[in-house]
Structures are given as C-alpha cells and as structure tokens.
C-alpha positions as CSV (number, residue, x, y, z in Angstrom):
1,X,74.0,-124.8,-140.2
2,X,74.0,-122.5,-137.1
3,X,75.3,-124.0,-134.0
4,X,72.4,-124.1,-131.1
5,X,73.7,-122.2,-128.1
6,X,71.8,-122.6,-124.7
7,X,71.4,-120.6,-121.9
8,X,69.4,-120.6,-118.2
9,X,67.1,-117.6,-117.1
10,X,67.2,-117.2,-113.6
11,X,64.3,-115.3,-112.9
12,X,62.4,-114.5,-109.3
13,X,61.3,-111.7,-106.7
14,X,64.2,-109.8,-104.7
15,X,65.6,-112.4,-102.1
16,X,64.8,-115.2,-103.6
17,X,68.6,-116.6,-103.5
18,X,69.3,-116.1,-107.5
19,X,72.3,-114.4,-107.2
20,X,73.6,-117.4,-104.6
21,X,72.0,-120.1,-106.9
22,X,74.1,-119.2,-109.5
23,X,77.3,-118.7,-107.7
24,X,76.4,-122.8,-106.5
25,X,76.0,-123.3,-110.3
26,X,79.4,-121.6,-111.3
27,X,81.1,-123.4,-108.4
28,X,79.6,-126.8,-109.4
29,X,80.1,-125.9,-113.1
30,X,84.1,-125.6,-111.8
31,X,84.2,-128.7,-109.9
32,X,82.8,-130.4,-112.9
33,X,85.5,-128.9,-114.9
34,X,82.4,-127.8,-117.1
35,X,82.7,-123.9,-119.1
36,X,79.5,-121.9,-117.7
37,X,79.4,-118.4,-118.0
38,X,77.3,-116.2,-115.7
39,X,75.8,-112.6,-117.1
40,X,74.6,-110.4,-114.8
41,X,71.5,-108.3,-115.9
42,X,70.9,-106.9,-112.6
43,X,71.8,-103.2,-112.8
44,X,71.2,-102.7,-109.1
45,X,73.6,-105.4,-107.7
46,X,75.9,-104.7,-105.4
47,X,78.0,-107.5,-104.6
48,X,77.5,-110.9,-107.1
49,X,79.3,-113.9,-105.1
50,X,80.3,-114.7,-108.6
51,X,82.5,-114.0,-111.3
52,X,80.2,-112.1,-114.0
53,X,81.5,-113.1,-117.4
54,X,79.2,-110.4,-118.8
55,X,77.9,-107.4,-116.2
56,X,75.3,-105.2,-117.1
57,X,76.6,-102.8,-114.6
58,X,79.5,-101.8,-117.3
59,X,76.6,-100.7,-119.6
60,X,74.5,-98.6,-117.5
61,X,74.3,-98.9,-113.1
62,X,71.5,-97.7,-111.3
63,X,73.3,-95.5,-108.9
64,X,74.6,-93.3,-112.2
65,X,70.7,-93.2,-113.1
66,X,69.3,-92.4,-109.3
67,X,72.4,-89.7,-109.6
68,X,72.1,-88.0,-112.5
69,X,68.4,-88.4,-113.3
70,X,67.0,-88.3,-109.7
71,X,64.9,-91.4,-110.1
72,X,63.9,-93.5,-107.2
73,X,64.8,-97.5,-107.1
74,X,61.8,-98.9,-109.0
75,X,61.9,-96.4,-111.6
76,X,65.6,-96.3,-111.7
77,X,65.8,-99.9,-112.3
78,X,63.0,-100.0,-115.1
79,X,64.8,-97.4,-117.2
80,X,68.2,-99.3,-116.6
81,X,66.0,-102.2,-118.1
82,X,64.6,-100.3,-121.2
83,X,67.9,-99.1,-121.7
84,X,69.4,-102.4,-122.1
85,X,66.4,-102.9,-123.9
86,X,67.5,-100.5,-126.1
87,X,70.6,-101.6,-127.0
88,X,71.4,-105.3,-127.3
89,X,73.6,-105.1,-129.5
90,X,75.8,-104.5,-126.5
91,X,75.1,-107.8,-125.3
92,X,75.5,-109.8,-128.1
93,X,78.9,-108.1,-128.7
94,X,80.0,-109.1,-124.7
95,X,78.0,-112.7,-125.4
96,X,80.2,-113.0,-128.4
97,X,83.1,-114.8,-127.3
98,X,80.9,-117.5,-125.4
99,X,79.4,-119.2,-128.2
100,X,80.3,-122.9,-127.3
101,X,79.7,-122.5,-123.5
102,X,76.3,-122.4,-121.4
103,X,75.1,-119.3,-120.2
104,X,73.4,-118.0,-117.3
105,X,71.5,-115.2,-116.8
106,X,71.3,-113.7,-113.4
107,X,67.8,-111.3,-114.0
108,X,66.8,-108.4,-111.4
109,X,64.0,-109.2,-109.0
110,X,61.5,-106.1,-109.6
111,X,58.4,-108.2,-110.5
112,X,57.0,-105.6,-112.7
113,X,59.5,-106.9,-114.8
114,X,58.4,-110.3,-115.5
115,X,54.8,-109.5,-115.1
116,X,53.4,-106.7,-117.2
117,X,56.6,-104.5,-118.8
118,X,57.6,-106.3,-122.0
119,X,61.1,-105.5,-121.3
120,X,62.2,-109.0,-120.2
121,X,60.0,-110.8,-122.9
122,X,62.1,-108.6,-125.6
123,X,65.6,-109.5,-123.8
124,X,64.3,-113.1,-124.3
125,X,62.8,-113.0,-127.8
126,X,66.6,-111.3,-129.0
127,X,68.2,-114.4,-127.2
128,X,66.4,-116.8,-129.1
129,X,66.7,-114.9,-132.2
130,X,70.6,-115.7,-131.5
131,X,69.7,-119.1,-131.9
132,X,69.7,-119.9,-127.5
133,X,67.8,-122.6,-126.7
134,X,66.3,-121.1,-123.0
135,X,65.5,-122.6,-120.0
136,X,63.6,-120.9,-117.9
137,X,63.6,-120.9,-113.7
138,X,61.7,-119.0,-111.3
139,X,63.2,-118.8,-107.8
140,X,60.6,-118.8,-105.1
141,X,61.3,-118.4,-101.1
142,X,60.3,-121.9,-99.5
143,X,58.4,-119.9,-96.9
144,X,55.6,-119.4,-99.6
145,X,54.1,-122.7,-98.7
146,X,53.7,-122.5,-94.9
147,X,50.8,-119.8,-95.7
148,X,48.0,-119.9,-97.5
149,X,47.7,-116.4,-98.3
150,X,51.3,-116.7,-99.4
151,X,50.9,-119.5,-101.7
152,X,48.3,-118.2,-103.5
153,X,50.3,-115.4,-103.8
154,X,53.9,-116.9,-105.2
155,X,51.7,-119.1,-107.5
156,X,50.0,-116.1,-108.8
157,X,52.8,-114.2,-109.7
158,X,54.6,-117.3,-111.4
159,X,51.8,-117.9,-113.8
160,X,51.5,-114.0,-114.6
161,X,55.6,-114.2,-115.4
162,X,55.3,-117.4,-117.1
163,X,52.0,-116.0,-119.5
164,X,53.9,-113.2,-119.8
165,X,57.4,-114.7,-120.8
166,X,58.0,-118.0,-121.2
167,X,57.7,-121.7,-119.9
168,X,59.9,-122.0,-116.8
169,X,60.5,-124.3,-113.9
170,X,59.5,-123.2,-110.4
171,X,61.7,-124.1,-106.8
172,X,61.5,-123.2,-103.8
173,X,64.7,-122.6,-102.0
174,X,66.6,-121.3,-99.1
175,X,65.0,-122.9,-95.9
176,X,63.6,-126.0,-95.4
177,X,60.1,-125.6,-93.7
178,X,58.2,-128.5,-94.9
179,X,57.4,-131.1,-92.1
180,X,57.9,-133.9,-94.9
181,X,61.5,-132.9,-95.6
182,X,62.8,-130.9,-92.3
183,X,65.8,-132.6,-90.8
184,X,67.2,-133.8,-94.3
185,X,68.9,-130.7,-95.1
186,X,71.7,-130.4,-92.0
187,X,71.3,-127.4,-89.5
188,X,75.0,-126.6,-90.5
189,X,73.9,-126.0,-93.9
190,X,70.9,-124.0,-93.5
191,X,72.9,-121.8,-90.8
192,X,75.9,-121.2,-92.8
193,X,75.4,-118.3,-95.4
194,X,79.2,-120.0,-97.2
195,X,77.4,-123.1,-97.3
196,X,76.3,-124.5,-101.3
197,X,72.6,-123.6,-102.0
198,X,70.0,-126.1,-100.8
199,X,66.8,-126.5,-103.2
200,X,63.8,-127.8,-101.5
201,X,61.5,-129.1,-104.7
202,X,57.8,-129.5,-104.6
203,X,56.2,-131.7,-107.6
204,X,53.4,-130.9,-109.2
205,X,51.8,-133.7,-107.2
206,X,52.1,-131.3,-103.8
207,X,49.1,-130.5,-102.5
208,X,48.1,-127.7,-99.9
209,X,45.3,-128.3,-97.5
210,X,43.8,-124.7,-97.1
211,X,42.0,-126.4,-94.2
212,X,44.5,-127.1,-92.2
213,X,47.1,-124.8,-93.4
214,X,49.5,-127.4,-93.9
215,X,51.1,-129.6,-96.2
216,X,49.4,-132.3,-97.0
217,X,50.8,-135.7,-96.4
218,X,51.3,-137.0,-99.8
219,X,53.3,-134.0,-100.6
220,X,56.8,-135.3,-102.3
221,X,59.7,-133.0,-101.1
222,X,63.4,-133.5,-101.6
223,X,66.4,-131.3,-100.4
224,X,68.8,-131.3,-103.5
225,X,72.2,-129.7,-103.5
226,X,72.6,-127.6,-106.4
C-alpha cells in the first residue's frame, strides 16, 4: 500500500504575501515542533524569508535565462516554468527525502500561469501522480474588496485559476480594511513587516453591496493569525 503524502499549493498574483504566509507557516510549523517543508517554485525570487527545503532556483533562475537568452520578465519566467515542466524528475528526486513530512509549495505569481498555460496544471497532475493529496490556496490582497471594480476582478481571476487547476481555498490577507473587522487586528501588527502574517477571511456568506460600495453588514470577517 502506498503511503498518502500531502502537500499545500500556495498559489496567487505578485504581492499577495505568499512568500510571508509561508515563512508564518514554517515558523508555526517550528513552534509546534511539527516537520513542514517549504519548496520554492518561484524561479524569480529573490529573497524567501524562509528556509527552502527544495529551491527551484538550483534548477534553473531567471536571471541566467534573462542573461543568456535575452528574454524579458514574463517570458523569462514562463520558460523557467516549462522548463521545470520539463523535467520533474528533478523534483521528485529533491522531494525524495520528504516523504513522511507536509509540503509546501511556494508558486510564482505571473497569473498567466494559473489561468490559461497548462504548466501549473501539469506540475500538479505529476504531484498527485506521486500519490499528494493537495490542498489548494489562492492568496488575494484584502484591498480587493473595498472596490467594486476590484472585486469583480480578484474573483474573476480565482475562478479562471480554479477551472483551470484545481479546487482551492481563497483569503484575503495583508491589511485589514473591512469596517466589520478593523481594530481587531493591532496597529503594531499591521505596521510591523517582522510581525506573523494576519489573514483577514471572508465566508462565502459575505456579501458586496455594489450600491453602496461597501461591505455589507452581515458580512462575517475574522482576523486569524496564521
């Protein structure tokens, strides 16, 4: 019987804090005395804030590809991505020695990536092949929900990743800027870029009033520290 390994796909648009959320994960995974491995897949990172178990960047970086084959960011980062696509065999070699622990996978934030390229749905299908049992999470900056246009927007481009991919779990993090749950999260907190990573959580049952532009009253919101 093959022994079901799990792992967490952190998924979202540059900025969205997934690099800091899992650093807060690693450090809580610590302070728990828990084993949780995080794998970088970002090949344009350039500083983590966590200890990589696994780093994409020791298989192919996109500097070395913007050098050598004068390719701008985007496309720089997409071929890094096919590349990897290529050959992960790579990764389940480095994923080898992890197969008892939880894994975390720290994903690039091009959206082209998540939306239309299949390059993420293949990383994803090979995962699962290796018997991981995924959870998925899409990152989303809190300030999506003070606008309209903006909402419409983030929710847009979490159903196109989540047709595109796989079932996932959505937050909205960084800043609190709901008027339901502003003051719960303390100024210090929000100020202080050392500070563990807040996660403001809307449930399904949040509703926007398009109206008004605001959120609507019987919108649930919680500050949670990760």
């Amino acid at each position: 019987r093959r022994l079901m390994k799990f792992a967490q796909i952190v998924m979202g648009p540059a900025g969205s804090g997934k690099s800091t959320y899992c650093r807060s994960i690693q450090e809580h995974a610590v302070t728990l005395k828990r084993s949780i491995h995080v794998v970088n897949l970002d090949p344009a990172a350039e500083e983590l804030g966590y200890t990589a178990s696994v780093d994409v960047r020791d298989l192919i970086a996109l500097d070395d590809v913007m050098t050598h084959l004068d390719y701008g960011p985007n496309g720089g980062l997409v071929y890094c991505m096919e590349y990897l696509g290529n050959h992960l065999e790579w990764l389940e070699e480095q994923l080898g020695d992890y197969d008892e622990d939880y894994i975390v996978f720290d994903c690039p934030g091009q959206i082209e990536l998540y939306s239309h390229l299949p390059v993420m749905r293949k990383i994803i299908a090979r995962l699962q092949k290796w018997n991981y049992n995924i959870c998925g999470l899409y990152l989303l900056d809190s300030l999506t929900v003070t606008d309209a246009t903006r909402f419409i927007s983030g929710v847009l481009m979490c159903l196109s990743a989540m047709v595109s991919i796989l079932p996932f779990i959505v937050c909205c993090c960084f800043c609190c800027c709901c008027c339901h749950c502003r003051g719960r999260v303390p100024s210090d907190r929000i100020n202080n870029e050392s500070a563990s990573l807040y996660t403001v959580i809307l449930l399904v049952r949040c509703t926007w009033s398009y109206r008004t532009s605001t959120c609507c009253p019987s919108a649930t919101c919680w500050a949670t520290r990760v």
